[in-house]
Backbone as XML, in Angstrom:
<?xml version="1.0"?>
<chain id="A" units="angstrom">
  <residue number="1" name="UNK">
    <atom name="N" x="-0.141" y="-10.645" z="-41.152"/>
    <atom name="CA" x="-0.393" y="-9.885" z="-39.938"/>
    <atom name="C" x="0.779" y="-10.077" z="-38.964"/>
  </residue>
  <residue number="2" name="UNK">
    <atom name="N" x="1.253" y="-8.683" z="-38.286"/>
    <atom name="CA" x="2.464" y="-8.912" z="-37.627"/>
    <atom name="C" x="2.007" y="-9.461" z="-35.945"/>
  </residue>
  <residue number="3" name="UNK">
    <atom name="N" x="3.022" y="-10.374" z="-35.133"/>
    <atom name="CA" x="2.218" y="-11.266" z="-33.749"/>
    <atom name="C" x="2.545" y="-10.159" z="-33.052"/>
  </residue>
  <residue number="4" name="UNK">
    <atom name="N" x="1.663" y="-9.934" z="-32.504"/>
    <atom name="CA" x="1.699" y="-9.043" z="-30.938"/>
    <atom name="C" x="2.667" y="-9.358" z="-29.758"/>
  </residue>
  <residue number="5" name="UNK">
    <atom name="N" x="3.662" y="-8.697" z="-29.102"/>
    <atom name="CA" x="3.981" y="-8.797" z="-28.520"/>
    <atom name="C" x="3.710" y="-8.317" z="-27.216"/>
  </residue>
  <residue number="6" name="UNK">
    <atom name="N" x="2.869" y="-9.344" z="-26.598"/>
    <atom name="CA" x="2.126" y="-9.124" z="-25.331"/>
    <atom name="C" x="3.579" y="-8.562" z="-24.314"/>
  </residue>
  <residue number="7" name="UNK">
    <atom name="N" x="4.053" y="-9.127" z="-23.833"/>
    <atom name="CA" x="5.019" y="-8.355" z="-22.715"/>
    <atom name="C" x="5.277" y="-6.459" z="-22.778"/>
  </residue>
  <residue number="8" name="UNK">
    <atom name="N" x="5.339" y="-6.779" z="-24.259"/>
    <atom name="CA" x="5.333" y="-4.924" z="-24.633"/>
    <atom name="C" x="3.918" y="-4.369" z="-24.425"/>
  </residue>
  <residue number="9" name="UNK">
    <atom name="N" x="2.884" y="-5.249" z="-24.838"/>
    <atom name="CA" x="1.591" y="-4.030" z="-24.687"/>
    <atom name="C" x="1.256" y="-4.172" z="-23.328"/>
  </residue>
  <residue number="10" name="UNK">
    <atom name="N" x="1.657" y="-5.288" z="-22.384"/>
    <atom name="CA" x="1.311" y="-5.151" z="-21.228"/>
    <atom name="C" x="2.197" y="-4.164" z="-20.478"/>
  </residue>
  <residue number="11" name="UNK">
    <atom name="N" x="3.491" y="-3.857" z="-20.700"/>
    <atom name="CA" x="4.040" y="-2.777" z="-20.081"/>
    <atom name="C" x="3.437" y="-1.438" z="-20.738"/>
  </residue>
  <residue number="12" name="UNK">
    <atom name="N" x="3.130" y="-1.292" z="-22.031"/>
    <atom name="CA" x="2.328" y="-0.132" z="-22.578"/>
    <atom name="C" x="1.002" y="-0.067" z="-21.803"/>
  </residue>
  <residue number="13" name="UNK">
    <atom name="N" x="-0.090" y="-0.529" z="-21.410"/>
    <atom name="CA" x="-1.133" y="-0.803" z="-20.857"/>
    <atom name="C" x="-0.708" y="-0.695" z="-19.344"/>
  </residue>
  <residue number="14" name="UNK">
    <atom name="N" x="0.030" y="-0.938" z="-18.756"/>
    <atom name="CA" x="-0.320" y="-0.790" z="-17.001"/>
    <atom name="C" x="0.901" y="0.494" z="-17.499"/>
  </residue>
  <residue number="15" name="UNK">
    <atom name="N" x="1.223" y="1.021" z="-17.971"/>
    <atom name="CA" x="2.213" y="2.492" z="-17.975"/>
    <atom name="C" x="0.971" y="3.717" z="-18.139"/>
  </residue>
  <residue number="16" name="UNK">
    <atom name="N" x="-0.245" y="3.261" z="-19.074"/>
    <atom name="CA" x="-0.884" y="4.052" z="-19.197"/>
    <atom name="C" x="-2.114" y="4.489" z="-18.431"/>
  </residue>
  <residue number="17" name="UNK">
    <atom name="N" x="-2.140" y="3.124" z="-17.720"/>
    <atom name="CA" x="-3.394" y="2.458" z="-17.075"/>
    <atom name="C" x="-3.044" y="3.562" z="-15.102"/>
  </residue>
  <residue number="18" name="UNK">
    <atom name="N" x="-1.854" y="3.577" z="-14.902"/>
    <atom name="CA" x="-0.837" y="4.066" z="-14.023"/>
    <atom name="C" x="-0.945" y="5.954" z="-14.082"/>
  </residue>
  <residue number="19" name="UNK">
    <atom name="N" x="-0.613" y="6.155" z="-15.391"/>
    <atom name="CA" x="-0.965" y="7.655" z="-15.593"/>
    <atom name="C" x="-1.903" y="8.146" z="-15.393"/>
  </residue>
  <residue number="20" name="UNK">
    <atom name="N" x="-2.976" y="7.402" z="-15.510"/>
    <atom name="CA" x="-4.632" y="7.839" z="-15.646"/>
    <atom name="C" x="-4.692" y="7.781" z="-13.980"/>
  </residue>
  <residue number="21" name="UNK">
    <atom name="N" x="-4.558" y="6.618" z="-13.518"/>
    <atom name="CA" x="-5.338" y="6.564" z="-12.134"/>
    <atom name="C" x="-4.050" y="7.802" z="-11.322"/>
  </residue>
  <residue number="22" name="UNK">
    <atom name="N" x="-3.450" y="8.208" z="-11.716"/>
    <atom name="CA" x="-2.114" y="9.161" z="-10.959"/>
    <atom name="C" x="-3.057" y="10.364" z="-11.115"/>
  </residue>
  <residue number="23" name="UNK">
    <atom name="N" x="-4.256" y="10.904" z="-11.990"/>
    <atom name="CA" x="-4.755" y="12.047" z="-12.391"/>
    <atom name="C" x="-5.722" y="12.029" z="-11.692"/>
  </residue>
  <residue number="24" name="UNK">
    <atom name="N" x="-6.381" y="10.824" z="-11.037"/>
    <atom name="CA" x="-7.593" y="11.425" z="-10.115"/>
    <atom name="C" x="-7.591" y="11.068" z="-8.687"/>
  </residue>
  <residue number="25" name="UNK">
    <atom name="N" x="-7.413" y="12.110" z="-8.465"/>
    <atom name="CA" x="-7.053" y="12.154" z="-6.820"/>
    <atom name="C" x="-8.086" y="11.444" z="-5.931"/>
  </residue>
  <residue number="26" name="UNK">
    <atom name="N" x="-9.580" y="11.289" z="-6.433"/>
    <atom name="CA" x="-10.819" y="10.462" z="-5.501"/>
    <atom name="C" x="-10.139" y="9.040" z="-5.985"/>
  </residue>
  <residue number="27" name="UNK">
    <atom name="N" x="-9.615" y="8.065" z="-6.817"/>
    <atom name="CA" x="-9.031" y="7.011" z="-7.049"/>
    <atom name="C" x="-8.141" y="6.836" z="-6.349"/>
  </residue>
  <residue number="28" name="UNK">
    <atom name="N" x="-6.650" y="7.797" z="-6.796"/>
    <atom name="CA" x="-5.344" y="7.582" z="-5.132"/>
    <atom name="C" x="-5.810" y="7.532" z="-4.214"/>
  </residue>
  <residue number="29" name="UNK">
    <atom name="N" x="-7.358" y="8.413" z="-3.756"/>
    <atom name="CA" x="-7.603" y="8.066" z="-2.147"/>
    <atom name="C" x="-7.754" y="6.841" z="-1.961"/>
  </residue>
  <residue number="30" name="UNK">
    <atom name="N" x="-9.068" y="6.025" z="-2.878"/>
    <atom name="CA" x="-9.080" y="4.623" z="-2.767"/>
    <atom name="C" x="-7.989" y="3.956" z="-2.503"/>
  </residue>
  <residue number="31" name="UNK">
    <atom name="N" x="-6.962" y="3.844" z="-3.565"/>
    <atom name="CA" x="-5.479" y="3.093" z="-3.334"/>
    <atom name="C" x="-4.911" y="3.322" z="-1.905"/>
  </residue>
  <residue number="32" name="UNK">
    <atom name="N" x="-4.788" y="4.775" z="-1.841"/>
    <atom name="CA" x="-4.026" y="4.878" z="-0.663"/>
    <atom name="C" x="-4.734" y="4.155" z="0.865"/>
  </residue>
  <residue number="33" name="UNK">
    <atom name="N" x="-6.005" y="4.227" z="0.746"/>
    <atom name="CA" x="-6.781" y="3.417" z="1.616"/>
    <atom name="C" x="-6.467" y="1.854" z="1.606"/>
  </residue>
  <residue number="34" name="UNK">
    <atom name="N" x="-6.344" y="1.578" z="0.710"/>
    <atom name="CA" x="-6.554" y="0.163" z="0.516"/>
    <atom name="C" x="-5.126" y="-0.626" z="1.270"/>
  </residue>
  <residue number="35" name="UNK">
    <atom name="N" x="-4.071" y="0.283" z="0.500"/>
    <atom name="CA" x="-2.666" y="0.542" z="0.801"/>
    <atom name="C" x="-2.807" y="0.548" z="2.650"/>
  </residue>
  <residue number="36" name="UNK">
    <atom name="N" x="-3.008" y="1.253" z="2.974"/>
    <atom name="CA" x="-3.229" y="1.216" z="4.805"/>
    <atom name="C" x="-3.691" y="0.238" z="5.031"/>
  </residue>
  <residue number="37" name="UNK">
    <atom name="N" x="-4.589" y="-0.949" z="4.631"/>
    <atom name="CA" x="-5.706" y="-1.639" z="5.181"/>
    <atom name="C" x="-4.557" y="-2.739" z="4.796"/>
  </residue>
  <residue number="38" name="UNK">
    <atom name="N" x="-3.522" y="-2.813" z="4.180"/>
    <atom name="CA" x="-2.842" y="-3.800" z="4.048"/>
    <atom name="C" x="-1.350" y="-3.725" z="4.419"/>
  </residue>
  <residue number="39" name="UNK">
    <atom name="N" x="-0.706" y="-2.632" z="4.662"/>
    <atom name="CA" x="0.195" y="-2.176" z="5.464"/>
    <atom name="C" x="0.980" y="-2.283" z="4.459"/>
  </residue>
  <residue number="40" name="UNK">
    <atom name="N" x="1.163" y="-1.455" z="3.419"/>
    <atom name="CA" x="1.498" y="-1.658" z="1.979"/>
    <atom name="C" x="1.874" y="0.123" z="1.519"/>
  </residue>
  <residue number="41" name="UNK">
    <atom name="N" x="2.507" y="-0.017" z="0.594"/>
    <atom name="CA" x="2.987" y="1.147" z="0.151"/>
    <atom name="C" x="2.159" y="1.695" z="-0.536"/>
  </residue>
  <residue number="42" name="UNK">
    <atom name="N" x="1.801" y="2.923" z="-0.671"/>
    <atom name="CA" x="0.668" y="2.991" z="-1.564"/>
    <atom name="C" x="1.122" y="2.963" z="-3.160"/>
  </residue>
  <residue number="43" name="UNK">
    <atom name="N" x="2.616" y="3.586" z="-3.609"/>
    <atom name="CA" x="2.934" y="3.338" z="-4.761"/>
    <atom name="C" x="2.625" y="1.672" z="-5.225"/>
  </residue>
  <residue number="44" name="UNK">
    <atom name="N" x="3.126" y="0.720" z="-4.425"/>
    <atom name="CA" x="3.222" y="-0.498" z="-4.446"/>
    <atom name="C" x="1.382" y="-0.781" z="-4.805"/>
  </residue>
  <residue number="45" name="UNK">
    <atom name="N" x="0.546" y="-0.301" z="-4.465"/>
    <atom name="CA" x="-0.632" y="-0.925" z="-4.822"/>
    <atom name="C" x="-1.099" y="-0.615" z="-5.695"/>
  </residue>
  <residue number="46" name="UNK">
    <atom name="N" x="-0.882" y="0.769" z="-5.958"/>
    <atom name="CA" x="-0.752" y="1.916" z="-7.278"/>
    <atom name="C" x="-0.420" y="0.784" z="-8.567"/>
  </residue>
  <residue number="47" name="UNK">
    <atom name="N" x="0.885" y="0.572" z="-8.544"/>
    <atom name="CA" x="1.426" y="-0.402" z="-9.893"/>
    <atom name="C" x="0.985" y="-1.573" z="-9.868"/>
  </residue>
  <residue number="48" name="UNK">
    <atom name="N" x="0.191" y="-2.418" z="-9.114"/>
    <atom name="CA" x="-0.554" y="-3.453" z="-8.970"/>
    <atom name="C" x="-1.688" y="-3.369" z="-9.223"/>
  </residue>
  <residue number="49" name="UNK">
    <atom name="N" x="-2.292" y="-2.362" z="-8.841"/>
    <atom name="CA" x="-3.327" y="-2.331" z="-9.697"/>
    <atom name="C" x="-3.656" y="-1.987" z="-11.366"/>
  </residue>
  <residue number="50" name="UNK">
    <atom name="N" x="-2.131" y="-1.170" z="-11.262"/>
    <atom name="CA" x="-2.092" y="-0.999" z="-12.960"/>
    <atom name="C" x="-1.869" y="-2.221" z="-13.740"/>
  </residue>
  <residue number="51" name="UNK">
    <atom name="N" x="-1.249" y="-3.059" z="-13.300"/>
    <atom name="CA" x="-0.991" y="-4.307" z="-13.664"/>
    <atom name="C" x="-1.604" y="-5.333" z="-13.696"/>
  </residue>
  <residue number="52" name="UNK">
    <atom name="N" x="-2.608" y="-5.520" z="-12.498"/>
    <atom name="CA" x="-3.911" y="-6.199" z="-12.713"/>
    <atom name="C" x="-5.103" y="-5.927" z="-13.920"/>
  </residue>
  <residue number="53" name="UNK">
    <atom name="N" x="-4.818" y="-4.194" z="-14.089"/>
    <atom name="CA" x="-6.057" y="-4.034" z="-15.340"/>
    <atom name="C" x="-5.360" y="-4.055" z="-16.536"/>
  </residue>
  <residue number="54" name="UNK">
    <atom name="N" x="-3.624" y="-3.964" z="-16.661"/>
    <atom name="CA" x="-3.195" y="-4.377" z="-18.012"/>
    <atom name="C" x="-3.373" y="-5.862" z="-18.520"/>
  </residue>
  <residue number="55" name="UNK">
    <atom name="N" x="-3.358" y="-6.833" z="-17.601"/>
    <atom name="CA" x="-3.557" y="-8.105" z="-17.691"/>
    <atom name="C" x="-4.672" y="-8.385" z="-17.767"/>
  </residue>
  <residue number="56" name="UNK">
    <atom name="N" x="-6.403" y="-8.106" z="-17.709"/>
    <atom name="CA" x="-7.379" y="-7.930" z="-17.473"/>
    <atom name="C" x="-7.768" y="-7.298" z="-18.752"/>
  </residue>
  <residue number="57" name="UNK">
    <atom name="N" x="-7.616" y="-6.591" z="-19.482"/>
    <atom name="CA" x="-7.211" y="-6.049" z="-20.484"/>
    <atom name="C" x="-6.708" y="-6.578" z="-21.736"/>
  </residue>
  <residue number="58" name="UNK">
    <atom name="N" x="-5.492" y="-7.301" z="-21.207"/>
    <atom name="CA" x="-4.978" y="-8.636" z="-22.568"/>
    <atom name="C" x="-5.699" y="-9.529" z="-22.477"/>
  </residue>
  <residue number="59" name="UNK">
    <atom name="N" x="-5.747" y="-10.045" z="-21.399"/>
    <atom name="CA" x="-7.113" y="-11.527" z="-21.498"/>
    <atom name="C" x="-8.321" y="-11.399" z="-22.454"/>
  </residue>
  <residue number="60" name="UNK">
    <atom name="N" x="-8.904" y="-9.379" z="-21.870"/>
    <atom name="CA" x="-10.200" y="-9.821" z="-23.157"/>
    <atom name="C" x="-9.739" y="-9.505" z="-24.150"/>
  </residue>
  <residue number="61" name="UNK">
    <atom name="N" x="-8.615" y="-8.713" z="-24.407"/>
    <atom name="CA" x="-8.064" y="-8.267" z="-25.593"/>
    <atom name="C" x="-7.592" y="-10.115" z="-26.847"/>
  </residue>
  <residue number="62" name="UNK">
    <atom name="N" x="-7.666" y="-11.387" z="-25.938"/>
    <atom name="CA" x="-6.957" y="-12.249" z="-26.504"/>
    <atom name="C" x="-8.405" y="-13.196" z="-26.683"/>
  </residue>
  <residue number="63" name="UNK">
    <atom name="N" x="-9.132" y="-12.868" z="-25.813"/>
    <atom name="CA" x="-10.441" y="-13.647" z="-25.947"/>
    <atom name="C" x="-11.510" y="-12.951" z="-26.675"/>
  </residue>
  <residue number="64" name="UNK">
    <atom name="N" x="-11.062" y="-11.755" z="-27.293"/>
    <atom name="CA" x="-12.289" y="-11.060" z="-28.497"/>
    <atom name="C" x="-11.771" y="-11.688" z="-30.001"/>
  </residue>
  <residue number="65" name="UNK">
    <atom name="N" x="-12.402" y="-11.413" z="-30.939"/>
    <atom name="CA" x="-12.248" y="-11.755" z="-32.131"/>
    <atom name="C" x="-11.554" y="-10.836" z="-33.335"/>
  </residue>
  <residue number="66" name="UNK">
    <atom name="N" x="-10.992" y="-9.722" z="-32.412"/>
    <atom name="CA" x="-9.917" y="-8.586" z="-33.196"/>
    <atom name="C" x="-8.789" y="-8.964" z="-34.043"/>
  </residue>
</chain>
């Protein structure tokens, strides 16, 4: 079995994770809200949050039995 290279699926995973939430505009509102409430860019919370659920994502992806 070939080892996973987590750094790659985590940039694959918050790239895709990023596209999706870019498609629903009731979600950017959230971000962009959240983004104000922290005096923050909204792109900047945008890719943080993609990045929080790619990592969120590998964790259970590393803690299931796949």
């Amino acid at each position: 079995m070939e080892k996973i290279n987590w750094e790659k699926r985590r940039y694959e995973l918050a790239k895709e994770a990023m596209g999706a939430m870019m498609t629903n505009d009731r979600l950017l509102n959230v971000i962009a809200q959240k983004a104000i409430k922290c005096n923050r860019d909204w792109t900047e919370t945008l890719s943080d949050n993609a990045i929080d659920l790619a990592d969120e994502m590998i964790k259970q992806l590393r803690d299931s039995k796949l």
